[in-house]
C-alpha positions as CSV (number, residue, x, y, z in Angstrom):
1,X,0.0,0.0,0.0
2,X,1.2,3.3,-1.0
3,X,2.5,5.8,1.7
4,X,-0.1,9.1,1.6
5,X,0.7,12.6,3.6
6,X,-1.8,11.5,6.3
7,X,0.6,8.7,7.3
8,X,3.6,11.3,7.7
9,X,4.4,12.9,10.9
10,X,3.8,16.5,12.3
11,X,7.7,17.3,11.2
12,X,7.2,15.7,7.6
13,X,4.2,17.2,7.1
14,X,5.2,20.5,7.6
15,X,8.3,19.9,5.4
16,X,6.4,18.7,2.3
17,X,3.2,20.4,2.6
18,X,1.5,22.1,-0.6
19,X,-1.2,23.7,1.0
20,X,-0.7,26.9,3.5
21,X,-2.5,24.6,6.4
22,X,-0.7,21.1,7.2
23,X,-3.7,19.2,7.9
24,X,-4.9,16.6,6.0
25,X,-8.7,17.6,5.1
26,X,-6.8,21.1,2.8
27,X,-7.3,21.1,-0.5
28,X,-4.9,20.6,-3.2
29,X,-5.2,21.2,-7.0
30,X,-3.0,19.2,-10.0
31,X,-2.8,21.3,-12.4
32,X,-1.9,18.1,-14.6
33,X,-5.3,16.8,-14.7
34,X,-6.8,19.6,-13.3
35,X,-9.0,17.6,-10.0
36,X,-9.2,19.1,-6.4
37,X,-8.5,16.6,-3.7
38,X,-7.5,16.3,-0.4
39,X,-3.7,17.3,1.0
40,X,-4.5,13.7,2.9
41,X,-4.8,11.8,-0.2
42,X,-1.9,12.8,-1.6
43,X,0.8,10.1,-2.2
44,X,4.6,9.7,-1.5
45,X,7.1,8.7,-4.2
46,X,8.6,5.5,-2.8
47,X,12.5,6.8,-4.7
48,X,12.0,10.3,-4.9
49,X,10.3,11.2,-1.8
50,X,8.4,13.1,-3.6
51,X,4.5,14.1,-3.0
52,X,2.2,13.1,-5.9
53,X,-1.4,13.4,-7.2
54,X,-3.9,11.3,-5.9
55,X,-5.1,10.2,-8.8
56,X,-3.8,7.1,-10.5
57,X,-4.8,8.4,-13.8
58,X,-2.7,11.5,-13.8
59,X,-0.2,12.2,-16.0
60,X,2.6,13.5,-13.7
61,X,5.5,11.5,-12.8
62,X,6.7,11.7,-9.0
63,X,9.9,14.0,-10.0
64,X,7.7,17.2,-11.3
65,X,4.6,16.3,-9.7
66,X,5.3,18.7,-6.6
67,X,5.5,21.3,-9.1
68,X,2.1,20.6,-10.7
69,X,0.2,20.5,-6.9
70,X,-0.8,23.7,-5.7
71,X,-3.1,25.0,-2.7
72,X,-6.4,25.5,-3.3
73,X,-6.8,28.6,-2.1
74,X,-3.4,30.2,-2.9
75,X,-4.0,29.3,-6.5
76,X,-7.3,30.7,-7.0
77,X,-6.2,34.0,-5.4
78,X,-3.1,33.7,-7.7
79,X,-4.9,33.3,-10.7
80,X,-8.4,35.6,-9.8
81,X,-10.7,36.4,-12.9
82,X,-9.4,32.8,-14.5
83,X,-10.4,30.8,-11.5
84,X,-13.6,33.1,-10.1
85,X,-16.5,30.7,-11.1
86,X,-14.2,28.0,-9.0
87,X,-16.2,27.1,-5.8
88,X,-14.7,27.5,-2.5
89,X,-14.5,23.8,-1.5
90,X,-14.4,21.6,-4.3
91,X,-15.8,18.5,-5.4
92,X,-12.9,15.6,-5.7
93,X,-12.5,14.1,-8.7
94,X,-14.4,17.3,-10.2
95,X,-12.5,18.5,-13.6
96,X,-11.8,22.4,-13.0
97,X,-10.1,24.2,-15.6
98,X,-8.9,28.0,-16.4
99,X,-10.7,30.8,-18.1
């Protein structure tokens, strides 16, 4: 079974977070495959260490995928007018994509 960021400890989590919060119910985006899901679900790279999308169906690979999860939140403020007709808490698994 695959080691998710819910497993890790306080320390860990802080270290490889992606949203602002540590805990596991924050939402993270892929900007890959465009889902929401939660910073919980995400999984950890066996080599790399890495922190991956949840989704098995995703096209990142564990050395970039870090680079394609953001925050929720953060990336909606980042991106405003593109991301404004984004809920507030998404559904998982829900496509969301860019204006």
């Amino acid at each position: 079974m695959k080691k998710q960021y819910r497993d890790l400890n306080e320390e860990e989590k802080a270290a490889c977070r992606i949203a602002e919060d540590v805990s596991d119910q924050a939402w993270v985006y892929c900007t890959a495959c465009q889902r929401a899901m939660r910073q919980g679900d995400l999984v950890l790279a066996e080599i790399e260490g890495a922190l991956q999308c949840a989704y098995s169906d995703c096209v990142l690979e564990a050395n970039i995928a870090v680079q394609g999860l953001e925050g929720w939140e953060a990336y909606r403020k980042e991106l405003g007018y593109e991301t404004a007709h984004w809920p507030e808490e998404p559904m998982p698994g829900e496509c969301y994509e860019r204006q």
